[in-house]
N, C-alpha and C positions, 0 to 999 in steps of 0.2 A: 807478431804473435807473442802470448805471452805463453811461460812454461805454466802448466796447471799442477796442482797440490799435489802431496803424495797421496792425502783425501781422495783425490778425484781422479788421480789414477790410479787407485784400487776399487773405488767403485766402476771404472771402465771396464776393468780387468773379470767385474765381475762377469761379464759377457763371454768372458774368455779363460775359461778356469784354468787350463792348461800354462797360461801363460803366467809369469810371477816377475813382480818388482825386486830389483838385486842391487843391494847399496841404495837406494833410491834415484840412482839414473838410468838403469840397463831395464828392459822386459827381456827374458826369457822364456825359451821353451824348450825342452829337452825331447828329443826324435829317437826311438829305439828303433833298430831292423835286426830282423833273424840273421844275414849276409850284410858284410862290413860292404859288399859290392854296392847295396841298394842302397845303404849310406852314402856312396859317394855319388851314384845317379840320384839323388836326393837332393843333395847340394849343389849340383852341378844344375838342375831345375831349377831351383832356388836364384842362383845365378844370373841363370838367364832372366829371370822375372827381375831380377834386383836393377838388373842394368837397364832393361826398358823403362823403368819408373825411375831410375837415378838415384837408387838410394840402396846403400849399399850395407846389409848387417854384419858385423862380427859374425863368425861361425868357425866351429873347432869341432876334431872329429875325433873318436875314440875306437878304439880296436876292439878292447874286450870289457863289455858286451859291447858289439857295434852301435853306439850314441853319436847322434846329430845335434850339436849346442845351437842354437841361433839366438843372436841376440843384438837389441835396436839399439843406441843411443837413444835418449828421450828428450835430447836437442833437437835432435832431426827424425823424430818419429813423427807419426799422426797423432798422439797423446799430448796434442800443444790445441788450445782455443784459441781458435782465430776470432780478428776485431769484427 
């Protein structure tokens, strides 16, 4: 697979406004909750999905306001064109 452009992975991203290119290797998405609690059953979902697909994001959590970071390498993202 080859890596695709920062071109063409901002127009994927157009699909997906929420989410933003950082340094040009990371996609982010920033998660707010009322309760830092629902942040961590957030991630912990999160988790569980990551480990049945194999691929596993960065994620960092914040107290105040409660923030859920998540964030892909774009080595091993789906933002790669296959042959």
């Amino acid at each position: 697979m080859e890596k695709l452009s920062e071109a063409a992975i901002q127009e994927k991203l157009t699909d997906h406004p929420n989410w933003k290119l950082v340094n040009g290797k990371w996609i982010q998405r920033k998660y707010r909750f009322k309760e830092y609690l629902n942040g961590i059953e957030f991630v912990e979902n999160v988790a569980h999905l990551s480990e049945k697909m194999n691929h596993h994001p960065f994620i960092s959590i914040d107290f105040e306001p409660p923030t859920t970071k998540v964030a892909g390498f774009l080595r091993y993202s789906s933002y790669r064109r296959k042959d």
